[in-house]
ZAMISE-247699 format. One record per residue (C-alpha): x negated, z, y; residue in one letter. Coordinates in steps of 0.2 Angstrom, whole numbers, padded with zeros to 4 digits, always signed. Example, Ala and Ser with C-alpha at 12.3 -4.5 7.8 and 13.67 -1.06 7.14 Angstrom:
REM ZAMISE-247699
-0062+0039-0022A;-0068+0036-0005S;
***
This chain:
REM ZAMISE-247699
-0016-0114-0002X;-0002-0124-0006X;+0010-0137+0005X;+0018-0153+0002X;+0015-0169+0005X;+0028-0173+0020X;+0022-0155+0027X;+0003-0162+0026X;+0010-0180+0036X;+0019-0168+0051X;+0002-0167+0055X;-0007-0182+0049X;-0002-0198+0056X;-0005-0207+0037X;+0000-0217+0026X;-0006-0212+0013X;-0003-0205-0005X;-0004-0191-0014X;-0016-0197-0026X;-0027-0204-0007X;-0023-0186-0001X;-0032-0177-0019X;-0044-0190-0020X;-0050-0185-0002X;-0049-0167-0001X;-0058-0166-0016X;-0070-0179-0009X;-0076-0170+0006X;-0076-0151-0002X;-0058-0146-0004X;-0056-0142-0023X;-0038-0146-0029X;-0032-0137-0039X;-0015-0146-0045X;-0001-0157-0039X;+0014-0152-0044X;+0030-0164-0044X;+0048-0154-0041X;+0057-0170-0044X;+0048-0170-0063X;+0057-0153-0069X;+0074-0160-0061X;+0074-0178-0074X;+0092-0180-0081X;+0100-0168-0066X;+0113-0179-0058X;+0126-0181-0044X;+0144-0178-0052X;+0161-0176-0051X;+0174-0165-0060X;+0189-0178-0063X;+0199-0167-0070X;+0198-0146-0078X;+0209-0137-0089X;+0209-0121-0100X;+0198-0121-0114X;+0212-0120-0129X;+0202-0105-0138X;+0195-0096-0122X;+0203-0086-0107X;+0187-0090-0098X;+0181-0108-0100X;+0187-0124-0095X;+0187-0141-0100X;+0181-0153-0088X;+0181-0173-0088X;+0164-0175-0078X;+0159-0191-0068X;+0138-0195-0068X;+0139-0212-0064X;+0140-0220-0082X;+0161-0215-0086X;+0168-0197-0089X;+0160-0185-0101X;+0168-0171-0108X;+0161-0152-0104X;+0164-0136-0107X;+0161-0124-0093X;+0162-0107-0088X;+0160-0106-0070X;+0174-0098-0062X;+0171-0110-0046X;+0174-0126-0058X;+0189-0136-0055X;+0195-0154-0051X;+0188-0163-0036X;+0172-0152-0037X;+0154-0162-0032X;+0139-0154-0040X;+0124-0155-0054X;+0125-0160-0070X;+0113-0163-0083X;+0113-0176-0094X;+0110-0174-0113X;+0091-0172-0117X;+0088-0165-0098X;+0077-0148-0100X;+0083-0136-0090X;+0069-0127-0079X;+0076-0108-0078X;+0073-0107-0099X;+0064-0122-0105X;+0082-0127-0116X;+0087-0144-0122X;+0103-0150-0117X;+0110-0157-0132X;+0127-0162-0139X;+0137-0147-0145X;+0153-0141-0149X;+0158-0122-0138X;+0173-0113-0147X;+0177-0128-0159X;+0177-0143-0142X;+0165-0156-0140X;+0151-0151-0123X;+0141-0165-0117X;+0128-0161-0105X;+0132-0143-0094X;+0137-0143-0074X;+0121-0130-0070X;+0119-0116-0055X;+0107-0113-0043X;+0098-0100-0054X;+0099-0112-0068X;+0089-0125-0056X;+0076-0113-0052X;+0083-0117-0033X;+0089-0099-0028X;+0097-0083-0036X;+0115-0088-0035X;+0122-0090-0051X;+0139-0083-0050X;+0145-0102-0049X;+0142-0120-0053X;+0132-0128-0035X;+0145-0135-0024X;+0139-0152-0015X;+0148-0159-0001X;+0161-0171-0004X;+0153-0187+0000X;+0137-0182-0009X;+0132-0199-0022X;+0138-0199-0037X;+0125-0205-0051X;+0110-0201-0039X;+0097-0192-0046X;+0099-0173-0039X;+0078-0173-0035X;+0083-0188-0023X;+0098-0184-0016X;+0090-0165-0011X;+0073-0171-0006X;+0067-0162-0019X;+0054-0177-0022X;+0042-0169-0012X;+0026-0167-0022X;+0017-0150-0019X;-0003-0150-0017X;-0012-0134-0021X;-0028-0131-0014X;-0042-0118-0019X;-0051-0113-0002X;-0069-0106-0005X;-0070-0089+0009X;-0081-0100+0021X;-0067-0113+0026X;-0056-0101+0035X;-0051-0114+0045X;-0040-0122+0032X;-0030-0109+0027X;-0016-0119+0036X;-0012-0135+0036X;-0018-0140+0051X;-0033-0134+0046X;-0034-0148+0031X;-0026-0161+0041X;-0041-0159+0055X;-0054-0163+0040X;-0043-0176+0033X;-0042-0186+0050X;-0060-0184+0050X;-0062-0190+0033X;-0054-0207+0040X;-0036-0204+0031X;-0026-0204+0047X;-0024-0197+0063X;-0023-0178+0067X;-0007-0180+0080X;-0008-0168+0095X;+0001-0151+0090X;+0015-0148+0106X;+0021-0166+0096X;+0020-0157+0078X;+0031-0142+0086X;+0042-0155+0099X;+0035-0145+0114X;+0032-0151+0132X;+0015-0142+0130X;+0009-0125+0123X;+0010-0115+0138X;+0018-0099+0140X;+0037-0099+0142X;+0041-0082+0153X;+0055-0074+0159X;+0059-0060+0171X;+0060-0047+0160X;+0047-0035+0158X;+0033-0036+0144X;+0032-0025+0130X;+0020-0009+0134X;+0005-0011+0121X;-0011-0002+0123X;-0028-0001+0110X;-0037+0013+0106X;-0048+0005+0093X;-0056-0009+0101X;-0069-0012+0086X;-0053-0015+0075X;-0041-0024+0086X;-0050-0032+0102X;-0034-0041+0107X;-0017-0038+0105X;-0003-0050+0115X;+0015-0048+0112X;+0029-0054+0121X;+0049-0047+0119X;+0064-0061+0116X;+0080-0051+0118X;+0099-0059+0114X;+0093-0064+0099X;+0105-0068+0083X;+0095-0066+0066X;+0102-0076+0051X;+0096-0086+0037X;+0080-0100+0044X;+0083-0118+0044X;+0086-0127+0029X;+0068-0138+0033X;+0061-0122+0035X;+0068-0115+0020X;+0062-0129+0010X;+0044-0129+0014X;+0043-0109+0010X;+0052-0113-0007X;+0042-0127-0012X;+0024-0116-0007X;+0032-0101-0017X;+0039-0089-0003X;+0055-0082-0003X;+0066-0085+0014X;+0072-0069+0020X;+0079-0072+0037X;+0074-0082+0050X;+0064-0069+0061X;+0054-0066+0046X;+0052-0085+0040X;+0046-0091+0054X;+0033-0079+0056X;+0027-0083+0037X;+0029-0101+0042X;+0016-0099+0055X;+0004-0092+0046X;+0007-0105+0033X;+0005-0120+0045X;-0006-0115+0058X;-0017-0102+0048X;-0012-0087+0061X;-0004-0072+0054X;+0011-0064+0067X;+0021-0050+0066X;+0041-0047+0071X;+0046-0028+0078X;+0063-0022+0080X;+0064-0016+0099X;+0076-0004+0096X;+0067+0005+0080X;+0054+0006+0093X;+0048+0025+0100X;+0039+0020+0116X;+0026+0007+0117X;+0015-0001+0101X;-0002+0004+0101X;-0019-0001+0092X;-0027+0012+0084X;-0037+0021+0070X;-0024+0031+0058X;-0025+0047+0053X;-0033+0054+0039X;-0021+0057+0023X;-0008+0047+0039X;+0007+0036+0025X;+0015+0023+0029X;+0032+0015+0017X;+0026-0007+0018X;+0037-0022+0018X;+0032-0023+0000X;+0040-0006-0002X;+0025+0004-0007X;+0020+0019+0001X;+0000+0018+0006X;-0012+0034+0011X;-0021+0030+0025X;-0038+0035+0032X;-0049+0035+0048X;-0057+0019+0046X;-0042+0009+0046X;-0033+0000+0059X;-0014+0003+0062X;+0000-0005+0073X;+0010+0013+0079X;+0022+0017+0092X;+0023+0036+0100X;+0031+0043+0083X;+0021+0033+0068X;+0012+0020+0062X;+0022+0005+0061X;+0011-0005+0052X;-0009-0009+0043X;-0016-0019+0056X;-0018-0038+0049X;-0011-0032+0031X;+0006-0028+0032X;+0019-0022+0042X;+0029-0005+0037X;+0049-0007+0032X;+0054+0005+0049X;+0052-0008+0062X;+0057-0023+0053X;+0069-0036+0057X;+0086-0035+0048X;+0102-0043+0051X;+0107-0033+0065X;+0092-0035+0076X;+0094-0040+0092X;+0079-0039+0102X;+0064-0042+0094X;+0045-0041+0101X;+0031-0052+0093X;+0014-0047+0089X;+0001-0058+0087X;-0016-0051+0085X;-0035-0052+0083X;-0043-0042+0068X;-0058-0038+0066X;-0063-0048+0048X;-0074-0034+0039X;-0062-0020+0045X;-0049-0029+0036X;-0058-0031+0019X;-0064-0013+0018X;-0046-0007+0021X;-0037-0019+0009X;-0049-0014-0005X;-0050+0004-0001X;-0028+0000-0004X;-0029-0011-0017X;-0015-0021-0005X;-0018-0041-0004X;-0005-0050+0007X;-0005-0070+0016X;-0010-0060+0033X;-0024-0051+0025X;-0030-0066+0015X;-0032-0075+0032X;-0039-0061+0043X;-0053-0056+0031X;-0059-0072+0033X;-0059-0075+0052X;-0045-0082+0061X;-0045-0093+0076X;-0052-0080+0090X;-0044-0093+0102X;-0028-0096+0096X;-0021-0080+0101X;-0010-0084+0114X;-0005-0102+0109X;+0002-0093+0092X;+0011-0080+0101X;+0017-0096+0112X;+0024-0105+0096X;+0033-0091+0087X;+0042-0086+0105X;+0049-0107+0105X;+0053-0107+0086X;+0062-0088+0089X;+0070-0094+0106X;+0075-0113+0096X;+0083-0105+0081X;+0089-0088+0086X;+0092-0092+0105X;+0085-0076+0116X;+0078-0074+0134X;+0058-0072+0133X;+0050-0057+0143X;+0032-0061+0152X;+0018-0060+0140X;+0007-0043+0138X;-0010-0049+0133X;-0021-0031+0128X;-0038-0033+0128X;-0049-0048+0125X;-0052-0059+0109X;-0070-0063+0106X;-0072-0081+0111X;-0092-0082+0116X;-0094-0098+0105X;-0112-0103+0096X;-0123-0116+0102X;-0136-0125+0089X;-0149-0137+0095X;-0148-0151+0080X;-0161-0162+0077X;-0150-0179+0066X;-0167-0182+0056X;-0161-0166+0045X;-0147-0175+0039X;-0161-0186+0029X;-0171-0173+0025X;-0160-0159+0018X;-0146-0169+0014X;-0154-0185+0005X;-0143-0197+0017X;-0147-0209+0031X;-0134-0208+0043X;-0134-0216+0060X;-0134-0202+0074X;-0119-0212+0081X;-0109-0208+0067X;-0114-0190+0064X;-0109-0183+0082X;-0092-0195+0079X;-0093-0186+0062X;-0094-0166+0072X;-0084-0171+0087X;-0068-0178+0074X;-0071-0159+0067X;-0070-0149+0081X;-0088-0149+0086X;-0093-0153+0105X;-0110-0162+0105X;-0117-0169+0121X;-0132-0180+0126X;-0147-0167+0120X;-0139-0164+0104X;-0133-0147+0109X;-0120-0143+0097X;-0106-0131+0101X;-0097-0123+0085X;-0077-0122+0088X;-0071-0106+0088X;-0062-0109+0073X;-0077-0111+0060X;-0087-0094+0062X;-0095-0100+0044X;-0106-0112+0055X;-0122-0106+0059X;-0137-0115+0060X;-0143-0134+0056X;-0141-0134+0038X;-0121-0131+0040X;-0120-0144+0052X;-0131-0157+0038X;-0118-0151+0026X;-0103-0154+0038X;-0108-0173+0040X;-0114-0175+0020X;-0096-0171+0016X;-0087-0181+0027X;-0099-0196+0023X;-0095-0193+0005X;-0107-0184-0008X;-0101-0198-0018X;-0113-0209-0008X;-0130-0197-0006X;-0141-0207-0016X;-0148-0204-0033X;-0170-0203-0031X;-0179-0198-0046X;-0191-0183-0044X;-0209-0190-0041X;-0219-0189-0057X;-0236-0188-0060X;-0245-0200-0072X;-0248-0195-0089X;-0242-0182-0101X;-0229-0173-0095X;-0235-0153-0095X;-0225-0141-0106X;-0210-0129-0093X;-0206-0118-0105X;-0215-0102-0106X;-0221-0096-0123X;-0205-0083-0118X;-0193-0095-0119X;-0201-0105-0133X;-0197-0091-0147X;-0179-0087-0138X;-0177-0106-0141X;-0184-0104-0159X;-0175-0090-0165X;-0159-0096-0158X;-0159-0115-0169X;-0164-0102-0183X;-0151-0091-0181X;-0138-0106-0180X;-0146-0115-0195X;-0143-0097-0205X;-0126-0099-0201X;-0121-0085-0187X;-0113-0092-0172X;-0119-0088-0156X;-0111-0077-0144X;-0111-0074-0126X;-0105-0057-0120X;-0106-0045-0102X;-0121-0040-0097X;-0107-0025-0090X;-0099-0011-0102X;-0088+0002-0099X;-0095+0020-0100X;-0086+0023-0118X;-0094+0009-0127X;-0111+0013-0119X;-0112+0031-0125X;-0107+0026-0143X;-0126+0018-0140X;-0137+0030-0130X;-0127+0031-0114X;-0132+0017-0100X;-0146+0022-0087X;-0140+0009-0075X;-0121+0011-0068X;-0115+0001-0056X;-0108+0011-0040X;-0095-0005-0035X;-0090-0013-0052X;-0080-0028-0055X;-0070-0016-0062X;-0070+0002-0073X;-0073-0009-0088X;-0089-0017-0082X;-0097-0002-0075X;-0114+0000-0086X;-0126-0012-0088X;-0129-0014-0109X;-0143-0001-0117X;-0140-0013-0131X;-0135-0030-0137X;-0123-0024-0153X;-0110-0016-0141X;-0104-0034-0134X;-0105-0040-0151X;-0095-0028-0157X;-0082-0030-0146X;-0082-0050-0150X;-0081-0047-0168X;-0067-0034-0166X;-0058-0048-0156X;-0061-0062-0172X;-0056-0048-0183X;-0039-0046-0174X;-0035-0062-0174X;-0035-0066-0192X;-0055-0071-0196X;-0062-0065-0211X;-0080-0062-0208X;-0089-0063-0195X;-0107-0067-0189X;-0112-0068-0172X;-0130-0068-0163X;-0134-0066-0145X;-0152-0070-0137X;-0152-0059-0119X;-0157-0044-0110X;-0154-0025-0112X;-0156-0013-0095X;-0169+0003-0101X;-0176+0013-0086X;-0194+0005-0090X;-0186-0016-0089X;-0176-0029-0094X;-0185-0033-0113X;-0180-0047-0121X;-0168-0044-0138X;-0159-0052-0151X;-0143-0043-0158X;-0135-0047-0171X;-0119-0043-0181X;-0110-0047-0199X;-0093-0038-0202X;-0078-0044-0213X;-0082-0054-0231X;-0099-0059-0235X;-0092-0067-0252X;-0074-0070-0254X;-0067-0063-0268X;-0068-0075-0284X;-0064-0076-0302X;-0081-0066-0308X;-0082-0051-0295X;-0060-0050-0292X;-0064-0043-0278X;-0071-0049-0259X;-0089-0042-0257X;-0095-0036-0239X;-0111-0035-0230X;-0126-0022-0232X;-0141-0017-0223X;-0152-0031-0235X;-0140-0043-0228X;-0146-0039-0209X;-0164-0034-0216X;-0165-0056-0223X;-0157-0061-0206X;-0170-0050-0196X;-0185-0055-0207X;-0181-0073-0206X;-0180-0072-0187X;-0195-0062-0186X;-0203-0075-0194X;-0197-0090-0183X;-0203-0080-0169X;-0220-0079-0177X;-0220-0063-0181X;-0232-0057-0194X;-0217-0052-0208X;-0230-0051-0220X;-0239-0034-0212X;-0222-0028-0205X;-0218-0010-0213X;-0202+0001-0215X;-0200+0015-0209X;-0187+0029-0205X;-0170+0026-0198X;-0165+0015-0183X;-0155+0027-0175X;-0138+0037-0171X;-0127+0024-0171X;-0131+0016-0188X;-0127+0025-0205X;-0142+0040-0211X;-0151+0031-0227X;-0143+0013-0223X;-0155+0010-0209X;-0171+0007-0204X;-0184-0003-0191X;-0197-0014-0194X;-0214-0010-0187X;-0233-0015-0184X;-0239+0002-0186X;-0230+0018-0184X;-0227+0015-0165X;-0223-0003-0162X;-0204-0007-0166X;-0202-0025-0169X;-0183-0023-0177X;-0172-0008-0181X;-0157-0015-0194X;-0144-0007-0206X;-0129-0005-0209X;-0116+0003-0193X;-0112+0023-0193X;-0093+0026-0199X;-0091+0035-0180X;-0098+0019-0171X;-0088+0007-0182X;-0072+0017-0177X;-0076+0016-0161X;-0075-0001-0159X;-0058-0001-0170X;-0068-0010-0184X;-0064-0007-0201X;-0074-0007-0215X;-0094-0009-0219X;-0101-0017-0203X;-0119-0022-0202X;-0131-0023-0187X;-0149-0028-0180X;-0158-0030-0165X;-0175-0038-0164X;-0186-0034-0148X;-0195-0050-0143X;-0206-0041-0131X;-0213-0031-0144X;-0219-0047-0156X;-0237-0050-0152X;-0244-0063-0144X;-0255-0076-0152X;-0274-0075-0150X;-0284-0087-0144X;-0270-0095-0131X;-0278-0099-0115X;-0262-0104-0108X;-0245-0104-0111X;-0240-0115-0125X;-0259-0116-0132X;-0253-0104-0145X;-0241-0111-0151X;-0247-0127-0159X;-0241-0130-0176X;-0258-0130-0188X;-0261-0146-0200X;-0255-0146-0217X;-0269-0146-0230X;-0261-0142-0247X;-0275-0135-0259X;-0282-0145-0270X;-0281-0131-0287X;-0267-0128-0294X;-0260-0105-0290X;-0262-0095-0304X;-0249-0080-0305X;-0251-0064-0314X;-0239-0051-0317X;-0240-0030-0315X;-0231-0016-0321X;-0232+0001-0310X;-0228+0018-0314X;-0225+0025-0297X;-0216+0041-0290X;-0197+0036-0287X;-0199+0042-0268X;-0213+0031-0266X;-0208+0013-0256X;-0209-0001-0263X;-0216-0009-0247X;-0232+0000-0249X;-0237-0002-0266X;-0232-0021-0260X;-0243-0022-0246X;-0258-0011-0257X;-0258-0024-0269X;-0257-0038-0257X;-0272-0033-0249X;-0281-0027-0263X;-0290-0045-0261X;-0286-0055-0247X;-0298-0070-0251X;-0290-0072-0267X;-0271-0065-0267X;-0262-0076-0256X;-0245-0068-0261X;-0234-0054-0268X;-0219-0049-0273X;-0206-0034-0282X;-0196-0044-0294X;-0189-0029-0305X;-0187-0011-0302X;-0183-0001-0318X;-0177+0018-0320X;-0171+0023-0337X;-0177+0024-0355X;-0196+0025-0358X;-0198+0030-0338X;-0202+0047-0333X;-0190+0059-0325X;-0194+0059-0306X;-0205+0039-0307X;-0199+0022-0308X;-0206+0007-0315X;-0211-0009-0302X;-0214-0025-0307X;-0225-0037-0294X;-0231-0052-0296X;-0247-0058-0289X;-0252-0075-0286X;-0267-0081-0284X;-0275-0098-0276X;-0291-0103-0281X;-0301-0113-0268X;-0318-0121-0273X;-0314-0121-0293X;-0304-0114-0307X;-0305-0095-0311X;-0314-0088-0324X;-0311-0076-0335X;-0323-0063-0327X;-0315-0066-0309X;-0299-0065-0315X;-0301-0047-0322X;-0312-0041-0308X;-0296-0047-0297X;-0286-0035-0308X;-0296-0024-0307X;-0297-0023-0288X;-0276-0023-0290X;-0274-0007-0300X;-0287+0002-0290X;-0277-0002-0276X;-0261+0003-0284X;-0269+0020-0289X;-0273+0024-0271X;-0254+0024-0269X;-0250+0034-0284X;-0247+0022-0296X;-0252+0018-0312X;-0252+0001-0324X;-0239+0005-0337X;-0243+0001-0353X;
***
């Protein structure tokens, strides 16, 4: 919602400025947006004459002018065919910008003569569409004045963002009402605002317009009143100002005033040519597969639910959207009838997203407009039509009846304390409601105007006073707290997704935060989604994720594209399977693991033991037990057949799946390259035994370094080349677990002095001793224990 500051002031009796007027709106609950300054992108245009104009000596079609800016002549070349001596208009200094292109005005020479500075358009000023001359200014216009002064074009613009409760102040009454409540000024009365005796009906002897509704539900009320004799023509030049400044375009006065209306007093009208008229207007439901050609000259199919504004023939109009290009006012109308309306709210949100059409009028009656101010609208727009195209009103029709039953609320002032956290005198709250529109009388009966249908119980009424009073002066009251040790609030959950997330960060990948949503492409590269949304945001956000690595994929293709050379992205959140929401953590690493350097030549990219360290790492900071996980088979469809698998406890409890991305899936995401992948399912890790409670698990265990020193011993297996190494590991591992605190593969060998078919792994073993050294005899029965272990898994010591 936008509107200047002398606009705002029609209403409000203020002093203030607009800095007061941004300060307060945002103050009692009226975000702003922006204020924009006109005069700002007009520095350096002036007031000028033209001394003097002759024929450019190496061009037919530009002229030399000796300009006058206030500061002596200046010598410019210009090719407007309207220039000439004695001419008033706009001219820009060097170093001005001008708005229509953003260009510098600089010192030039055109066609081998000297240009300082350029005598500019309307188009060039971003003030109109004319641009087949320079602007013509009347003689006695300034010279020297700044153009933004001498135009009123000084005027600064304030843009509003109104929330879809506050339909109230989608005009600038509306704002000026909670302004004069919030003590800025004075809301004046509003026949003064439109220099009427009163706002009573003005009829004449001619007959009303027929109107008749057959969809009550849609349009309860419909009043329209006929002004014939009228002579359309361009709108006011105040008028025209205050559309331009707010972004509209004036089209003719008929038409402006009705968007004026609607922009001032928050009520959407509509203008009918009489004589494109078949009979009389009627309020209806159109018919199914019924088209209509709108003023925004698109041509919309219709159904049974909406609401339409017809005559006999067709539908004229989509009730409360937009009216159709037959019946509108043009230059030759003379008679004219005026509709304005009440529209039922959600019957105008399901058909404008049903069209896809937004409009001010829709914007406005989606949200509720004043029910009450039917007549008084019509009552304005007939003075404003009669004042500035001149016309005899006919009497009034007034169809049906707008639904004015108002609510009551019994309010008790002690919630404004209670809910709100403020103290505030019951004195000032009802001077608080009753400045707002409110009627309160001695029992605190509370009646809501008919203009704020968002107001519906005591809470809304708390709210209303806590912004007027100022949030800014709710006090800030500690939570009481109860003495000792604070309890832990974090679930053991939400511990390891905080662990594995400073992990994750302190390994270098960046964190990422992606849609829950997908679109059904990017689902079925993974599985396909079992949830899909029946009214999405849009087609794009239509499946909830089976899987984290689809939103990371997408996030990395985005890096990718704009120049990043690897990427490494983790996400902590929530995948949607038909049996919950579990808990996950995907991760990605595409692009250069390693640039490229003087001992490989060549960048190096990722693999699936990249993503298998990440994943293991995680695992462990989760408290996973890493040291018992096993690997087995591969993680599924979307990742590349022997580059892949999963980490497990057992063969049915998937902690991980990791590896490197199917060429197919890469593709789909328009990745290139090797792209590696891994999600970790923290729902699957187990819990810790022995926690009684959430948190007791989780204790971190003293550190008691032992007191011997670790003995390591080295092995050399013969083992079939099919045979993991994981499980020879984990044999060996546990061929003594009171003894063999650790084990590792350090070399795996395949070549001279192996046979055929077997390869040759070497693990080392280390040992910790606890009461005393080892011995020689404990040493080899723990050796012992190892190849016998090793053999149960095929292998043999190699000799």
């Amino acid at each position: 919602m936008k509107f200047t500051l002398s606009w705002l002031k029609e209403h409000l009796e203020t002093d203030a400025t607009v800095q007061d007027v941004a300060d307060a709106l945002n103050r009692i609950g009226l975000e702003v947006e922006g204020v924009e300054n006109p005069a700002e992108k007009l520095k350096g245009f002036t007031v000028a004459k033209v001394l003097t104009a002759e024929r450019h000596p190496q061009a037919d079609k530009l002229q030399v002018l000796t300009v006058d800016a206030g500061h002596g002549p200046l010598q410019v070349v210009c090719g407007a065919p309207n220039a000439r001596a004695g001419l008033v208009g706009v001219f820009g200094v060097e170093g001005a910008v001008v708005p229509a292109n953003g260009m510098v005005l600089r010192k030039a020479a055109i066609r081998g003569v000297e240009s300082n500075g350029m005598m500019c358009s309307t188009r060039e000023l971003e003030l109109g569409e004319d641009h087949d001359g320079i602007i013509e200014l009347p003689g006695d216009a300034p010279i020297g004045t700044a153009f933004s002064d001498y135009a009123a074009l000084n005027d600064p613009v304030i843009d509003v963002a109104i929330t879809p409760n506050r339909q109230d102040c989608m005009g600038v009454r509306g704002i000026a009402r909670d302004l004069a409540a919030a003590g800025l000024g004075t809301l004046k009365l509003l026949h003064e605002v439109y220099r009427m005796a009163a706002i009573t009906p003005v009829e004449g002897n001619d007959p009303a317009p027929a109107v008749r509704i057959d969809d009550a539900a849609g349009c309860p009320a419909f009043y329209a009143q006929a002004v014939s004799g009228v002579a359309n023509g361009p709108s006011p030049d105040w008028m025209q100002s205050k559309l331009k400044a707010v972004g509209q375009k004036p089209i003719s006065v008929l038409v402006d005033i009705t968007n004026f209306v609607s922009l001032d007093l928050g009520r959407p009208l509509h203008v009918y040519d009489r004589a494109k008229l078949n009979g009389a207007l009627i309020a209806r439901k159109a018919v199914q597969g019924e088209e209509l050609l709108a003023l925004n000259g698109k041509t919309y199919t219709l159904d049974d639910t909406m609401t339409v504004i017809a005559d006999e023939g067709a539908a004229l109009g989509i009730g409360g959207i937009m009216g159709g290009e037959s019946s509108g006012a043009s230059d030759t109308t003379t008679d004219v009838v005026i509709e304005c309306a009440f529209f039922e709210p959600e019957n105008i949100a399901l058909a404008g997203q049903k069209l896809g059409v937004t409009s001010d009028a829709r914007q406005r009656f989606e949200r509720g407009v004043d029910p009450a101010f039917v007549e008084q609208g019509l009552v304005i727009a007939t003075w404003l039509v009669t004042q500035h195209c001149g016309g005899t009103p006919s009497q009034i029709t007034r169809a049906g009846q707008p639904p004015l039953a108002q609510k009551v609320i019994a309010y008790d002032t002690g919630l404004c304390a209670a809910l709100g956290g403020m103290d505030v005198a019951p004195e000032r709250q009802k001077a608080i409601l009753e400045s707002l529109g409110f009627a309160v009388d001695a029992g605190w009966q509370v009646t809501v105007p008919t203009w704020r249908r968002d107001v519906e119980g005591q809470p809304d009424l708390v709210e209303e006073v806590i912004r007027i009073e100022g949030i800014d002066n709710v006090p800030s009251i500690p939570l009481p707290r109860a003495d000792g040790v604070a309890k832990p609030t974090a679930t053991p959950e939400q511990m390891i997704e905080r662990k594995v997330r400073r992990t994750a960060a302190a390994r270098g990948l960046n964190e990422a935060i992606t849609w829950s949503f997908l679109p059904e492409k990017e689902a079925a590269a993974f599985g396909g989604g079992v949830w899909s949304l029946d009214n999405p945001i849009s087609e794009d956000m239509k499946v909830m994720r089976p899987s984290m690595l689809p939103g990371l994929l997408a996030a990395a293709q985005r890096n990718m594209d704009r120049g990043a050379s690897s990427v490494r992205l983790f996400e902590v959140g929530r995948r949607y399977l038909a049996e919950g929401e579990p808990a996950t953590v995907g991760l990605v690493l595409a692009g250069e693991r390693a640039s490229r350097g003087w001992a490989s030549g060549k960048a190096q990219g990722f693999d699936a033991y990249d993503a298998k360290a990440e994943v293991m790492a995680l695992l462990a900071a989760a408290g996973a037990p890493v040291d018992n996980l096993q690997v087995m088979g591969d993680a599924g469809a979307c990742y590349h057949p022997g580059q892949s698998a999963t980490l497990r406890l057992g063969p049915k409890t998937v902690l991980a799946s990791f590896g490197t991305l199917h060429p197919a899936t890469v593709k789909a995401f328009d990745l290139d390259g090797t792209v590696a992948a891994a999600e970790i399912y923290l729902d699957a890790i187990p819990g810790k035994r022995g926690a009684k409670k959430p948190g007791d698990g989780f204790m971190r265990t003293p550190y008691t370094p032992p007191a011997l020193q670790a003995v390591t011993r080295d092995f050399a297996f013969l083992v079939d080349a099919a045979v993991p190494a994981g499980d020879l590991l984990r044999a060996v591992k546990g061929a003594d677990k009171a003894n063999i605190v650790d084990a590792r593969v350090f070399d795996d060998f395949r070549g001279a002095g192996v046979p055929e078919g077997k390869k040759s792994l070497a693990i080392e073993i280390t040992l910790q001793p606890g009461e005393k050294s080892y011995v020689d005899e404990e040493l080899k029965a723990i050796t012992d224990k190892v190849v016998a272990a090793a053999a149960k898994q095929g292998a043999e010591l190699r000799g």
